[in-house]
ROMIMI-796009 format. One record per residue (C-alpha): x, y, z; residue number from 0. Coordinates in steps of 0.05 Angstrom, whole numbers, always signed. Each point is the difference from the previous one (the first is absolute). Example, Ala and Ser with C-alpha at 12.3 -4.5 7.8 and 13.67 -1.06 7.14 Angstrom:
<nodes>
<node X="+246" Y="-90" Z="+156" seq="0"/>
<node X="+27" Y="+69" Z="-13" seq="1"/>
</nodes>
This chain:
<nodes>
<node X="+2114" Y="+911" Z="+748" seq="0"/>
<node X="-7" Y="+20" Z="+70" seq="1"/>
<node X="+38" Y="+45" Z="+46" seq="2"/>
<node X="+49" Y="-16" Z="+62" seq="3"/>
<node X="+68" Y="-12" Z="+3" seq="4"/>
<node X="+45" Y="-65" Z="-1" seq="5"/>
<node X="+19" Y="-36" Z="+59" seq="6"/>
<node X="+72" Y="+14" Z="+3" seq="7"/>
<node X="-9" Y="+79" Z="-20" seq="8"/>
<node X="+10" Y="+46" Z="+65" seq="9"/>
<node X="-48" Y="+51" Z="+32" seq="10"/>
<node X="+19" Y="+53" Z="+41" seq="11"/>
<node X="-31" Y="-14" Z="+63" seq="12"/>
<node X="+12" Y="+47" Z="+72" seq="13"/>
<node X="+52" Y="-68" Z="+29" seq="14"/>
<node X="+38" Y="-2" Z="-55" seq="15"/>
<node X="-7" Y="-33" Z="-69" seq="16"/>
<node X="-47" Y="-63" Z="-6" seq="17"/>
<node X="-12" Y="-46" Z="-61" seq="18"/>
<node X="-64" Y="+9" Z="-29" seq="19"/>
<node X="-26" Y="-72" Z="+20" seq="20"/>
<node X="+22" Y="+19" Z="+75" seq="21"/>
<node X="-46" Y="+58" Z="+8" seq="22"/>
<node X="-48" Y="-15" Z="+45" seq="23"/>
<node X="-68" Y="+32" Z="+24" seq="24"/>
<node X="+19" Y="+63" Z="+46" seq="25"/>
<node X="+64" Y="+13" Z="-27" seq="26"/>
<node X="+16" Y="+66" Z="+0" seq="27"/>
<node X="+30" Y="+16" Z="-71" seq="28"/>
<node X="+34" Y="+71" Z="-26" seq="29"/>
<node X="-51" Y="+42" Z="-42" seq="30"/>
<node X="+4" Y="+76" Z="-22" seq="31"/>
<node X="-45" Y="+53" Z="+15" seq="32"/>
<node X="+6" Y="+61" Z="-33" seq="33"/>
<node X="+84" Y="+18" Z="+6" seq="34"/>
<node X="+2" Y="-42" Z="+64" seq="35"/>
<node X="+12" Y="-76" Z="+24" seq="36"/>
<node X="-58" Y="-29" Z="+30" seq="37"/>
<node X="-12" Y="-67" Z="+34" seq="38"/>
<node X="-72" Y="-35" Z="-17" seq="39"/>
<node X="-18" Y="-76" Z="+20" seq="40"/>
<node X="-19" Y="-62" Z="-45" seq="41"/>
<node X="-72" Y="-19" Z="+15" seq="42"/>
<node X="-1" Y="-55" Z="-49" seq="43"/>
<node X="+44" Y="-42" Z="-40" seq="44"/>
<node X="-20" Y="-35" Z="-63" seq="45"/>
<node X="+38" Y="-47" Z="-59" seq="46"/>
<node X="-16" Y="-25" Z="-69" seq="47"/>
<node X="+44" Y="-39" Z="-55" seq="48"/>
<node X="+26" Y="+31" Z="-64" seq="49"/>
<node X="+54" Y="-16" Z="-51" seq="50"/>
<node X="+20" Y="+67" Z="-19" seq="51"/>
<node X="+36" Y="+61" Z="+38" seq="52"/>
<node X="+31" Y="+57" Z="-19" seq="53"/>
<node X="+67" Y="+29" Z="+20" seq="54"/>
<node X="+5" Y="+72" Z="+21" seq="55"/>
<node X="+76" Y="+34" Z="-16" seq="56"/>
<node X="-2" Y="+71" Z="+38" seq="57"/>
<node X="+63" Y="+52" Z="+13" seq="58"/>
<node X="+16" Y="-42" Z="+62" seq="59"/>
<node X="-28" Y="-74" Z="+4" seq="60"/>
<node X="-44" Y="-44" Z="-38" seq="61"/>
<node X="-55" Y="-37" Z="+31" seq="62"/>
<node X="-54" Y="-47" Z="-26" seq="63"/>
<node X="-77" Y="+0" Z="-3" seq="64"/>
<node X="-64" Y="-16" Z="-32" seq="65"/>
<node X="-8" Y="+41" Z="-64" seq="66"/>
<node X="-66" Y="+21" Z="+25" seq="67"/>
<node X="+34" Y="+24" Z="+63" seq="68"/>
<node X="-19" Y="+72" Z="+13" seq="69"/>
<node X="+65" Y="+49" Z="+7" seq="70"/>
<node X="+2" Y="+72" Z="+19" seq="71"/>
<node X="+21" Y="+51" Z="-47" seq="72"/>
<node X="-11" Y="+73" Z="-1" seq="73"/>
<node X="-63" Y="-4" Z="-55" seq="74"/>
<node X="-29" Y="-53" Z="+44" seq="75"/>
<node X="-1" Y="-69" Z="+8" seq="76"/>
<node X="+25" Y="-47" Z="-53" seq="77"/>
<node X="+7" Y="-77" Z="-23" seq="78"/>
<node X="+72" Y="-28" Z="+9" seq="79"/>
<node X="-2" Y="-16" Z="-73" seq="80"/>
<node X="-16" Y="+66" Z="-27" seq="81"/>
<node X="+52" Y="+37" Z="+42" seq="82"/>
<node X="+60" Y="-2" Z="-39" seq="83"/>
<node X="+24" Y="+73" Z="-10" seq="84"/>
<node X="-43" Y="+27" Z="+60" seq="85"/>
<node X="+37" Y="+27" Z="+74" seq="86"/>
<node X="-31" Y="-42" Z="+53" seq="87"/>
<node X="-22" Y="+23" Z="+69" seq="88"/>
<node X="+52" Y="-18" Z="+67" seq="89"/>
<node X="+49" Y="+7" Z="+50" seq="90"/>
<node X="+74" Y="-15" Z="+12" seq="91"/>
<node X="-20" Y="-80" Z="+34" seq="92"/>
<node X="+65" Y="+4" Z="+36" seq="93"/>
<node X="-15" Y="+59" Z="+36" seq="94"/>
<node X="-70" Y="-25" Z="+29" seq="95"/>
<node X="+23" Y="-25" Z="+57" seq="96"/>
<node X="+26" Y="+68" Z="+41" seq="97"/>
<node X="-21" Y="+38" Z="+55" seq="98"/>
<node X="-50" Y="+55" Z="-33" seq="99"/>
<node X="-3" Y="+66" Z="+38" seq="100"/>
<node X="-49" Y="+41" Z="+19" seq="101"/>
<node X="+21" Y="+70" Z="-12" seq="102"/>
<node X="-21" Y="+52" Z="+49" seq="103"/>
<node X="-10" Y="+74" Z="-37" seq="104"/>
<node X="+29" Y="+59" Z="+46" seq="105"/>
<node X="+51" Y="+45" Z="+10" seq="106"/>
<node X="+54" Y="-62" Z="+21" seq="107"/>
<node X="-18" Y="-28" Z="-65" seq="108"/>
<node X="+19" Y="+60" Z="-39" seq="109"/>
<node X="+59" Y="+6" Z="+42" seq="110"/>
<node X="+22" Y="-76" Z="-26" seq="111"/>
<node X="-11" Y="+20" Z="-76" seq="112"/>
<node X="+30" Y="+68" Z="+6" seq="113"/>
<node X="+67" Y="-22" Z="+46" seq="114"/>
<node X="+8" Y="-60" Z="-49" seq="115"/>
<node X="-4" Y="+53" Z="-68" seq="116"/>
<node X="+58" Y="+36" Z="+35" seq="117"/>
<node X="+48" Y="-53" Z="+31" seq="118"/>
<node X="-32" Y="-65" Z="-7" seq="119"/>
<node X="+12" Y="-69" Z="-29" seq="120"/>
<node X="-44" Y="-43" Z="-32" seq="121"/>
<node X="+24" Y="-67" Z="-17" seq="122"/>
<node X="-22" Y="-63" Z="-22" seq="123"/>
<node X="-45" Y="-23" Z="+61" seq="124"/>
<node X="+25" Y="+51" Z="+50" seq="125"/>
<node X="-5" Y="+80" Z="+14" seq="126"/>
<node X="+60" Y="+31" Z="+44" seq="127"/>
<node X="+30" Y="+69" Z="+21" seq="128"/>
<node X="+67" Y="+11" Z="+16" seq="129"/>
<node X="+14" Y="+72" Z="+31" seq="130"/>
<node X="+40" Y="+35" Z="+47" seq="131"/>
<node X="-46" Y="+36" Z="+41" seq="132"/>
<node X="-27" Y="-48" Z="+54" seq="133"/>
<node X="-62" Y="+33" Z="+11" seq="134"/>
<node X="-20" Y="+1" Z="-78" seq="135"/>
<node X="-1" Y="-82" Z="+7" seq="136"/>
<node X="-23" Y="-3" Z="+52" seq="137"/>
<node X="-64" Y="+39" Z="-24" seq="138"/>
<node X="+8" Y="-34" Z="-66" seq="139"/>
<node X="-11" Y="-68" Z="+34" seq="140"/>
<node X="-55" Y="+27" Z="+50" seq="141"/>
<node X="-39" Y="+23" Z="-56" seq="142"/>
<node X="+8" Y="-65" Z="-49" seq="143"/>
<node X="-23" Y="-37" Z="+60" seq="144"/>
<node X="-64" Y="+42" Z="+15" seq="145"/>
<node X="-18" Y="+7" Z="-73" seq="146"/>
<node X="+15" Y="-75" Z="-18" seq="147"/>
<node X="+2" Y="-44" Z="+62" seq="148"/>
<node X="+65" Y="-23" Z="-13" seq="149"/>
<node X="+48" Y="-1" Z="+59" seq="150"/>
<node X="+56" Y="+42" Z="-19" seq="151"/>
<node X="+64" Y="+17" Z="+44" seq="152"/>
<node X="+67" Y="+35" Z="-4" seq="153"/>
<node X="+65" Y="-39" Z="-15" seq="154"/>
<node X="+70" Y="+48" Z="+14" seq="155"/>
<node X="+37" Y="-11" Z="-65" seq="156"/>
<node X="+65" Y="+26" Z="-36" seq="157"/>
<node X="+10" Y="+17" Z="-67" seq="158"/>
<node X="+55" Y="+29" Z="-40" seq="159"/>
<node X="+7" Y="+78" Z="-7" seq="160"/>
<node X="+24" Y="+35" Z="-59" seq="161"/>
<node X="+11" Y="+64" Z="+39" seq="162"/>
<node X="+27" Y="-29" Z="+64" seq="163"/>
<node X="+45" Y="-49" Z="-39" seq="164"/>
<node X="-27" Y="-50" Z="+57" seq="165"/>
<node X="-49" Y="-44" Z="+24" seq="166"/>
<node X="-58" Y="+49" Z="+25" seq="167"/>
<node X="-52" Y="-24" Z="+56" seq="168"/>
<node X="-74" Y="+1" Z="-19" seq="169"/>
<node X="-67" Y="-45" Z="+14" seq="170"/>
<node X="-41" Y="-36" Z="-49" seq="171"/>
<node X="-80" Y="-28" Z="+5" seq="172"/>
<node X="-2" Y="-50" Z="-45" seq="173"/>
<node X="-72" Y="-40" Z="-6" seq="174"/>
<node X="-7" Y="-64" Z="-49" seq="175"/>
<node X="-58" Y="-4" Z="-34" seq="176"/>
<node X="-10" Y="-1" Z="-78" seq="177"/>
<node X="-68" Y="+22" Z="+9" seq="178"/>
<node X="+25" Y="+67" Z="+32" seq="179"/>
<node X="+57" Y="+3" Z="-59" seq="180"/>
<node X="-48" Y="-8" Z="-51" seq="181"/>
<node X="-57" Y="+47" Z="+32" seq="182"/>
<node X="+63" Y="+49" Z="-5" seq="183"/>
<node X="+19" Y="-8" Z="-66" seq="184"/>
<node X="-87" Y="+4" Z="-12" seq="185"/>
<node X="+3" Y="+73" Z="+36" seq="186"/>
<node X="+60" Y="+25" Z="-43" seq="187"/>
<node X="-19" Y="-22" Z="-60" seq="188"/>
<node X="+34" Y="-74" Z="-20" seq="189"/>
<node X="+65" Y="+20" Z="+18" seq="190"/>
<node X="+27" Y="+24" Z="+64" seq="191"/>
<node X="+74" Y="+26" Z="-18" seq="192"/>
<node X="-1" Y="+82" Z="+24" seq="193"/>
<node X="+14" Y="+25" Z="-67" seq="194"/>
<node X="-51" Y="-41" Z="-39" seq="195"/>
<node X="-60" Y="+3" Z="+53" seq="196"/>
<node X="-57" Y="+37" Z="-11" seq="197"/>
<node X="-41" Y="+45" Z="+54" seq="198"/>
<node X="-42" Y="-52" Z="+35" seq="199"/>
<node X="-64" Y="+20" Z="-10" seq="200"/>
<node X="-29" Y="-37" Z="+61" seq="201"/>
<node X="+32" Y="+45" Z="+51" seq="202"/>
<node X="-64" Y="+48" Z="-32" seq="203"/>
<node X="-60" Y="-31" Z="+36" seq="204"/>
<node X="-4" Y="+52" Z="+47" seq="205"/>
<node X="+47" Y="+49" Z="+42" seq="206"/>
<node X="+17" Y="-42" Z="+52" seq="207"/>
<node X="+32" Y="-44" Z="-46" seq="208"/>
<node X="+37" Y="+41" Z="-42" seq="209"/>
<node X="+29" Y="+51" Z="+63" seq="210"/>
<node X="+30" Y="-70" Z="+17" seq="211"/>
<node X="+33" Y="-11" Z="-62" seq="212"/>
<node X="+19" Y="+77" Z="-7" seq="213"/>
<node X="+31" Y="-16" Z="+78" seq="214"/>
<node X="+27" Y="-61" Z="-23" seq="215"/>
<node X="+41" Y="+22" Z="-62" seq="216"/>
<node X="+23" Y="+59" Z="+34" seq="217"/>
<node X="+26" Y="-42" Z="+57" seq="218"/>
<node X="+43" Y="-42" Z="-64" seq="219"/>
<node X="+12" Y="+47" Z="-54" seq="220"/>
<node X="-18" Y="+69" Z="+35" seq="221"/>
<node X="+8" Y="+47" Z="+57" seq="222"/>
<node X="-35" Y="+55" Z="+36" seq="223"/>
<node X="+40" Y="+67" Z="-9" seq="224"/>
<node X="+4" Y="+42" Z="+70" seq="225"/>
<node X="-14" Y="+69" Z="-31" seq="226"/>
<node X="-72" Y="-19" Z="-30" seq="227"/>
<node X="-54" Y="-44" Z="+4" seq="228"/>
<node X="-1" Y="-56" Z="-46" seq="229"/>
<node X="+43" Y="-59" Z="-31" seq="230"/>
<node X="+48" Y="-2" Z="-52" seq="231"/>
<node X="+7" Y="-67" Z="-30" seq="232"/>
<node X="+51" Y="-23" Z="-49" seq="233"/>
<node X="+7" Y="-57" Z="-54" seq="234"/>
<node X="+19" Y="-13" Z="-70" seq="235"/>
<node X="-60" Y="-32" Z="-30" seq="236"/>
<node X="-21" Y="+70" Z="-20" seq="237"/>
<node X="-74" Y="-28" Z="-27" seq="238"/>
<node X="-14" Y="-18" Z="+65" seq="239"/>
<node X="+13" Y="+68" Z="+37" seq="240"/>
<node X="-39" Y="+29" Z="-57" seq="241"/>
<node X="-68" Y="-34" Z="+11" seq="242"/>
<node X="+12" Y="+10" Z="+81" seq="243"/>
<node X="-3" Y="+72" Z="-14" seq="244"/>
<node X="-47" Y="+2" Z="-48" seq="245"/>
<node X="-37" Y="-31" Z="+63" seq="246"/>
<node X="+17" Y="+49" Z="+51" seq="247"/>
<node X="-2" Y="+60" Z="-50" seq="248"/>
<node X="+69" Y="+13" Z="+4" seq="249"/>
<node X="+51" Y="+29" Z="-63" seq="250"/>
<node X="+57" Y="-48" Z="-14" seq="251"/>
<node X="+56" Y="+5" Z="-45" seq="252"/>
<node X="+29" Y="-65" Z="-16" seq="253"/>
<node X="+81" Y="-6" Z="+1" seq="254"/>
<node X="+44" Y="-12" Z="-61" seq="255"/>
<node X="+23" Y="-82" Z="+10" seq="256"/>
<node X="+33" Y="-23" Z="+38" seq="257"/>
<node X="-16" Y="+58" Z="+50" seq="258"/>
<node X="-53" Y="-17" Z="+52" seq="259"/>
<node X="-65" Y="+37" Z="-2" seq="260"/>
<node X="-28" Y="+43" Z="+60" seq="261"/>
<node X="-66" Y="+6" Z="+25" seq="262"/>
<node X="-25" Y="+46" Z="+51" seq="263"/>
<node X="-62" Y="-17" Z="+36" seq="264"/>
<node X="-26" Y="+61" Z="+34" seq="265"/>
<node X="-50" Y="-19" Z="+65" seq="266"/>
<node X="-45" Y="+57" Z="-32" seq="267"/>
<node X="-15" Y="-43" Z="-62" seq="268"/>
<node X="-64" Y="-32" Z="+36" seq="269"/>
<node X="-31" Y="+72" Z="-15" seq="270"/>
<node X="+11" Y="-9" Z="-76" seq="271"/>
<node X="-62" Y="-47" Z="-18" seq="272"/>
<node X="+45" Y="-45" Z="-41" seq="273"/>
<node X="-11" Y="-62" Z="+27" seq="274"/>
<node X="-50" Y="-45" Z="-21" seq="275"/>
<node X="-11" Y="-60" Z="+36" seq="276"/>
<node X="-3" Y="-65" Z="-45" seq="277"/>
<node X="-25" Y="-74" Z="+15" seq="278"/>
<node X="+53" Y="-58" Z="-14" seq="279"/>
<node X="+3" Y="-69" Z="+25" seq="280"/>
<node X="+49" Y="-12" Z="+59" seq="281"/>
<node X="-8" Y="-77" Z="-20" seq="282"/>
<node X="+46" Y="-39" Z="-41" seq="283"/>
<node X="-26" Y="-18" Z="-68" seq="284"/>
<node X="+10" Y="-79" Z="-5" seq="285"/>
<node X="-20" Y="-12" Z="-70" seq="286"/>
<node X="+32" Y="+7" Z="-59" seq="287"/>
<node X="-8" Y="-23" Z="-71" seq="288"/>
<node X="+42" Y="-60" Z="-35" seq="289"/>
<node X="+1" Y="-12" Z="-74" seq="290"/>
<node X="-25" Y="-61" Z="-40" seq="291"/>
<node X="+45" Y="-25" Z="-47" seq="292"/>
<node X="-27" Y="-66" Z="-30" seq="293"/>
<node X="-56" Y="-44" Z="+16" seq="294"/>
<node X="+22" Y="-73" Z="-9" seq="295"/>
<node X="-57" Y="-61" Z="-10" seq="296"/>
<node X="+17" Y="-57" Z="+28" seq="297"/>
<node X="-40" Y="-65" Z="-7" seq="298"/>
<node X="-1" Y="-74" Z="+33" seq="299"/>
<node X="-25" Y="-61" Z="-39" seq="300"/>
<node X="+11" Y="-52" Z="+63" seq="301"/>
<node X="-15" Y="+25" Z="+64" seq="302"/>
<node X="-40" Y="+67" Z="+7" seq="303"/>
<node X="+19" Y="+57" Z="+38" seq="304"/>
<node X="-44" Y="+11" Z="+63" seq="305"/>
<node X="-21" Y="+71" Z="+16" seq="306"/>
<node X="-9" Y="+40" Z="+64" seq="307"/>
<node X="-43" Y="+64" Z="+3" seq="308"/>
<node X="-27" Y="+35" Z="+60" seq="309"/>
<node X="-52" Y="+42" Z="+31" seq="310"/>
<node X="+33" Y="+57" Z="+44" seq="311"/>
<node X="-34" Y="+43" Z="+55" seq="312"/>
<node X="-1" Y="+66" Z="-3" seq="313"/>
<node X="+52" Y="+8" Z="-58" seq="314"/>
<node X="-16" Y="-41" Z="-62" seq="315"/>
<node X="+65" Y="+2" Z="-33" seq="316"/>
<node X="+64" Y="-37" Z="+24" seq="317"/>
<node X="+77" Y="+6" Z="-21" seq="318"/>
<node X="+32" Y="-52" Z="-47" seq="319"/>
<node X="+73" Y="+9" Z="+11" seq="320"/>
<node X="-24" Y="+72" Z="+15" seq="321"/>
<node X="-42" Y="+10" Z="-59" seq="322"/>
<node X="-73" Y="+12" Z="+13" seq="323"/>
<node X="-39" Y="-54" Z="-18" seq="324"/>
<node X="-75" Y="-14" Z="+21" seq="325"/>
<node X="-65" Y="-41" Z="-26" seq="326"/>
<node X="-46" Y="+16" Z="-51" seq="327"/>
<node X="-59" Y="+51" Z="+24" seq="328"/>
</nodes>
C-alpha cells in the first residue's frame, strides 16, 4: 500500500507548518527524542500513487496517512490501520514554536523554585512575584535570570490590602514564557497552586541547589528568628512541610485546617545525614501521549492520492500534527 502522507496533510516543520507536498530536501522538521523536541533535516524526498488512506481521530486532531505509515506508541511502532484503541507518541504542535531554555542547576535555581513554592504565580505562559520587600524581588529576579537567561526586572506596583484597608506599595518580576510556566508546574508536580503542590523533587540534585530553595522559601513563606540559628517557615499545604522535614530530619506536627503549618529549619540539620541527593531532569518533558479513537478508510476510484515520505538526518521520526510519525525500518 505504501507509506507517506497526502499532499494537503501538514508536518510540523522548525518555520512553521508546511503541506506535505511542500517539504523540500533540508527542511528542518519537528521530531522527538526521548521527552524532548528535537529538530532533524530531510535528506530525501520521495512520492508514489495510491487510492486508499486512512484517517487517524486522536484526543486532539485527526490527520491522514498511508495505512502502512509507521506511528509511535508506547509498545513500539505501529501501522496507521492497526492503531485504533492504542495512545500515540507527541507533543502539544502549537507549542513548538517557543523559545526553549536552557536551565542552569545552582543555588539561583533553587532560589527560583523555592521563592515561587512560597509566594509565586504561575500562570498560563508567565511566572511572577508580587511582594513587599524590595530586596526579595529583586533577588527573585536576579536569580530567575542567572538560572534561566531570561531578563527579568522590577516593576513598583500597588495592590489592595486587607489589613491596611488601602492600596499597599509593592514590586513584581513578572517573565513570559510558557516554557518557564510549564517547567514550574513540571517541578511541583502538574499543578502549581500552594496548597496542592508537591515538594519539588529537583531542588535535590545536590546542596547547592536545595540551600537555594531552603533560602528561597524562607525569603516567601519564612523567616530567620534572632534568638537561634535556623528558619522557621510557614504554609498550609501541610504535605509539603512534611516531606521538607523528612528531608532535613526535622519533627513536624501538622496544624488542624485551616491553621497554617510551621516548620523550623535548624542550620545544624546538615549534621543529621538525612539528605540524600537525587538525579531529576531540569528539562521540560515535551511529549505526551494522545489517544486513538477510530481509524477511518478512505478510498478514491478517479484520481489517486499521491504520497510524500521522507528520509530524516539524524532523527528518523517526524511530527504529523504533533504525532510521531516516521518510515518503515
Amino acid at each position: 500500500m505504501g507509506y507517506g502522507l497526502p499532499s494537503k496533510q501538514t508536518v510540523n516543520a522548525v518555520d512553521g507548518r508546511l503541506q506535505a507536498r511542500s517539504v523540500r530536501m533540508g527542511c528542518r522538521l519537528w521530531t522527538l527524542d526521548g521527552e524532548r523536541t528535537v529538530q532533524t533535516t530531510v535528506a530525501a524526498v520521495a512520492t508514489v500513487r495510491v487510492r486508499e488512506v486512512v484517517d487517524v481521530v486522536t484526543d486532539h486532531v485527526t490527520f491522514t496517512v498511508a495505512p502502512d505509515q509507521m506511528l509511535g506508541t508506547p509498545d513500539g511502532w505501529v501501522h496507521a490501520r492497526d492503531a485504533t484503541g492504542t495512545v500515540l507518541a507527541g507533543t502539544q504542535a502549537r507549542k513548538l514554536c517557543r523559545t526553549r531554555l536552557i536551565i542552569k542547576p545552582g543555588y539561583e535555581l533553587g532560589y527560583l523554585i523555592g521563592a515561587n513554592c512560597a509566594d509565586g504565580t504561575v500562570g498560563k505562559n508567565y511566572v511572577s512575584l508580587v511582594v513587599n520587600d524590595e530586596v526579595f524581588a529583586a533577588r527573585f529576579a536576579a536569580c530567575l535570570t542567572a538560572a534561566t537567561g531570561l531578563p527579568a526586572r522590577l516593576e513598583a506596583v500597588t495592590r489592595p490590602s486587607g489589613y491596611l484597608q488601602r492600596d499597599a506599595p509593592g514590586f513584581r518580576v513578572r517573565v513570559v514564557s510558557s516554557y518557564l510556566a510549564d517547567l514550574m508546574r513540571q517541578y511541583v508536580g502538574g499543578d502549581a497552586h500552594h496548597m496542592r503542590q508537591r515538594f519539588p523533587r529537583v531542588v535535590l540534585r545536590d546542596r547547592e541547589t536545595f540551600e537555594g530553595f531552603l533560602d528561597g522559601y524562607t525569603d516567601g513563606d519564612g523567616f530567620r528568628p534572632k534568638t537561634w540559628s535556623g528558619r522557621l517557615l510557614v504554609s498550609g499545604n501541610a504535605p509539603f512541610l512534611s516531606e521538607l522535614a523528612r528531608l532535613v530530619g526535622a519533627r513536624f506536627t501538622p496544624r488542624a485546617s485551616p491553621l497554617a503549618s510551621h516548620l523550623v529549619v535548624a542550620d545544624s540539620w546538615t549534621s543529621r545525614g538525612t539528605f540524600r541527593t537525587e538525579q531529576h531532569s531540569l528539562q521540560l518533558r515535551e511529549s505526551g501521549w494522545a489517544q486513538v479513537h477510530e481509524v477511518r478508510r478512505r478510498t478514491t476510484v478517479n484520481k489517486p492520492y499521491t504520497l510524500y515520505s521522507y528520509r530524516l538526518d539524524p532523527h528518523p521520526g517526524f511530527l504529523v500534527n504533533g504525532h510521531l510519525a516516521r518510515q518503515p525500518w
